[in-house]
LOSE-98484 format. One line per 5 residues: their letters; for each residue x, z, y of N, C-alpha, C, O. Coordinates in steps of 0.02 Angstrom, whole numbers, plus 32768, in hexadecimal, padded with zeros to 4 digits. Layout:
// LOSE-98484
A> X:Z:Y:X:Z:Y:X:Z:Y:X:Z:Y | ...
// end
This chain:
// LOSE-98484
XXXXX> 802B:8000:7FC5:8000:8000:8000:802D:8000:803D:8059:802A:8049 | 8019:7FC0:806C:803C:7FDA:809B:8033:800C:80C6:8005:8034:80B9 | 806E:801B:811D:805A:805D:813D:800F:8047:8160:7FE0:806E:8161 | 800B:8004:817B:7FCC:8004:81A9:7F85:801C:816B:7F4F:8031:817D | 7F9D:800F:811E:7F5A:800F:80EB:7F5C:8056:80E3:7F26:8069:80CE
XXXXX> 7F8B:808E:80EC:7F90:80C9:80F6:7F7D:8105:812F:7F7C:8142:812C | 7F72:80DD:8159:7F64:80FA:819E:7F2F:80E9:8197:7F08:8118:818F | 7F15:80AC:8195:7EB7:80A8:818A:7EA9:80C8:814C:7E6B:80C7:814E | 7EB3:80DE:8122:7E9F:810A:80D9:7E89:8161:80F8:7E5E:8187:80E3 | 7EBF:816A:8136:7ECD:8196:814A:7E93:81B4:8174:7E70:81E6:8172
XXXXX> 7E9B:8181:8196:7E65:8173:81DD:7E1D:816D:81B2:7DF6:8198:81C6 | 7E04:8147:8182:7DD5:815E:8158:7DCE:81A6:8148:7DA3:81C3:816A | 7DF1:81CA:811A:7DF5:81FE:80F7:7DD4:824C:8138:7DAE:827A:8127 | 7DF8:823F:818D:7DDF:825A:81B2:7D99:825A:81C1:7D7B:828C:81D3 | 7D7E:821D:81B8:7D41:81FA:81CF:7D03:8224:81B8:7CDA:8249:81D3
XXXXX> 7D0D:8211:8180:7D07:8238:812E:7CF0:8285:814B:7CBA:8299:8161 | 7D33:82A8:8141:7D25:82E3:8154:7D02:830B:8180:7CEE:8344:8177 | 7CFD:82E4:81B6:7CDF:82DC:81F8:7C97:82D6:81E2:7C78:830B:81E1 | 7C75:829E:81D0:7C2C:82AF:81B5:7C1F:82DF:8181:7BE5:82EC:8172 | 7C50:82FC:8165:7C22:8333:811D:7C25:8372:8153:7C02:83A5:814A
XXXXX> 7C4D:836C:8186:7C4E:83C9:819B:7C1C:83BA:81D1:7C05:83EE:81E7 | 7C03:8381:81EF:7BC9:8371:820F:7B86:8375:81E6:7B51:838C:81FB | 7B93:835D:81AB:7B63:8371:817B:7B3A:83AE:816A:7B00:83BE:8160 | 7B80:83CB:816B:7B72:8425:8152:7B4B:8441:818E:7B21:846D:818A | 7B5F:8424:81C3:7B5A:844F:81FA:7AFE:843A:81F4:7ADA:846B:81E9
XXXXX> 7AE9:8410:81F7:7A9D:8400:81D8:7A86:8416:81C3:7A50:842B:81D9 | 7A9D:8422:8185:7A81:8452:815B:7A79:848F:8169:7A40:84A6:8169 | 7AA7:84B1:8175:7AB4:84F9:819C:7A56:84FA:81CD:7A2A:8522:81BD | 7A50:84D5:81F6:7A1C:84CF:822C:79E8:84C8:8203:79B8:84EA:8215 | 79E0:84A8:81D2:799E:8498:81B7:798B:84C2:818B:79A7:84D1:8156
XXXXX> 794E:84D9:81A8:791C:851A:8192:78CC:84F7:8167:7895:8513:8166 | 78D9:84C3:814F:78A4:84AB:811B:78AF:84C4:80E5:7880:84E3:80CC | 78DE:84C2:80C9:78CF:84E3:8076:78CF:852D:808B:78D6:854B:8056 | 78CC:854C:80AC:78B7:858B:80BF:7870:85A4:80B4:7862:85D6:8094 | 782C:8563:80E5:7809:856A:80D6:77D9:8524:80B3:77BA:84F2:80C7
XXXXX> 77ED:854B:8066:77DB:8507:803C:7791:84F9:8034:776C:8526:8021 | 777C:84C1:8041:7732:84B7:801F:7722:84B7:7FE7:76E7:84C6:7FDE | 774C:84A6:7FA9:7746:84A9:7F75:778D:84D5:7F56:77C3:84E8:7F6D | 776A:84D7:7F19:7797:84EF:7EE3:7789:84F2:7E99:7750:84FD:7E84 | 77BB:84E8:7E72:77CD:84C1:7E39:77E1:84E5:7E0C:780E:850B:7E1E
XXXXX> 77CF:84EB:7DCD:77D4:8534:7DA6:77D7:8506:7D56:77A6:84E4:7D47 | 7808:8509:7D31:781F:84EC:7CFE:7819:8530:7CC3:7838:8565:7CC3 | 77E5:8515:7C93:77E7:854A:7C50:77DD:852B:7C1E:77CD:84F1:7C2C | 77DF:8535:7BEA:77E5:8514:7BA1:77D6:854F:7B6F:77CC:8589:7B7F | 77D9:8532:7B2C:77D8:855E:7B01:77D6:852E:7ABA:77B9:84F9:7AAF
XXXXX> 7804:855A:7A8D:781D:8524:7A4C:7802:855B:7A0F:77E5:8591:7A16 | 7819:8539:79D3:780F:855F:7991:784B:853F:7969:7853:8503:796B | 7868:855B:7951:78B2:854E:792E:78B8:8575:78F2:78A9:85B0:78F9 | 78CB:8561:78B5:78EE:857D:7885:792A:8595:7869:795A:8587:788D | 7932:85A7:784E:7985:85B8:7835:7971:85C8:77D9:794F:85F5:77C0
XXXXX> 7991:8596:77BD:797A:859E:776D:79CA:85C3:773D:79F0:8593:773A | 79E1:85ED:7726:7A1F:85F6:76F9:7A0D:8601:76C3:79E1:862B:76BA | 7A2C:85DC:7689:7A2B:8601:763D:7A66:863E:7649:7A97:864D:766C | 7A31:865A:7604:7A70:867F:75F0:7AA6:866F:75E1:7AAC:8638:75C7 | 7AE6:869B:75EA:7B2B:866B:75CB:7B31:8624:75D8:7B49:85FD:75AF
XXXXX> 7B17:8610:761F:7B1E:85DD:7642:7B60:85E1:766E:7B74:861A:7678 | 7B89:85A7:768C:7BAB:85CD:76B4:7B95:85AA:76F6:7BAD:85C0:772B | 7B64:8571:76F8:7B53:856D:774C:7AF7:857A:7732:7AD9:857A:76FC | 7AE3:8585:777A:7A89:8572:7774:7A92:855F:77AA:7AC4:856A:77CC | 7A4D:8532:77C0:7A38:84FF:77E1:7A10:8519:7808:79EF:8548:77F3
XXXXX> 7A07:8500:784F:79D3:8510:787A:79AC:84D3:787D:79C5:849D:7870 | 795E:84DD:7894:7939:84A4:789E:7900:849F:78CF:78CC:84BD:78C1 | 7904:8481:7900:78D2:8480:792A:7884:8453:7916:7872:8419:790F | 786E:8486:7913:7819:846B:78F6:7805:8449:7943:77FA:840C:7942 | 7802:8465:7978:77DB:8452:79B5:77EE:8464:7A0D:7807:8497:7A25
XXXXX> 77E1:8440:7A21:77F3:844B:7A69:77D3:8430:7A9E:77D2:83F3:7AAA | 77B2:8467:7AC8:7782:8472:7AE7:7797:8487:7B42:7790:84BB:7B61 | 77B0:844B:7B53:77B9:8451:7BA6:777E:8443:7BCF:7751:8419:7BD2 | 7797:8486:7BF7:7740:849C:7C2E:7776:8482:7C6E:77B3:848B:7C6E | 774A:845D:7CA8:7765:845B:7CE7:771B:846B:7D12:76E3:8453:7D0B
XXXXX> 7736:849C:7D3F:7700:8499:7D75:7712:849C:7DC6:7739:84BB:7DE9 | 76D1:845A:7DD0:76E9:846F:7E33:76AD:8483:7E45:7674:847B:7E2F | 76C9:84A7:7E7B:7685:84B0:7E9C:76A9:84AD:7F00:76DB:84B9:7F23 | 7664:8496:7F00:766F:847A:7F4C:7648:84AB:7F71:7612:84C2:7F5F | 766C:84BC:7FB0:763A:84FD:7FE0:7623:84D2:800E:763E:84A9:8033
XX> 75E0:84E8:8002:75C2:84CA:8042:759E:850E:8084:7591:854A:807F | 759A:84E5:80B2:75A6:8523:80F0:7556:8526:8105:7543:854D:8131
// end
């Protein structure tokens, strides 16, 4: 690479940096997910086995079923 392809890599790389701490600073200010309208609540629920013989030396697990719950709920004012 040459020096001028190094100095612009450079001069990028500032640029760069320059918008994420402008970024943050955004974020920092913004008070929306503070007060959320919704919210999002992830539950499930499974049934699984585990089978060993006797004088076995591995046993096996086995999932019979799986049962994912999602819920939103939206506030209204």
């Amino acid at each position: 690479m040459t020096a001028s392809g190094l100095g612009k890599a450079a001069d990028d790389n500032t640029s760069l940096r320059a918008d994420i701490e402008e970024l943050k600073k955004q974020v920092r200010k913004a008070n929306e997910w503070k007060m959320a309208d919704s919210t999002v609540h992830l539950a499930g629920s499974d049934t699984f086995g585990y089978t060993d013989r006797r004088n076995s030396e591995k046993g096996t697990f086995s999932v019979d079923s799986f049962f994912p719950i999602f819920d939103y709920q939206f506030k209204t004012c």
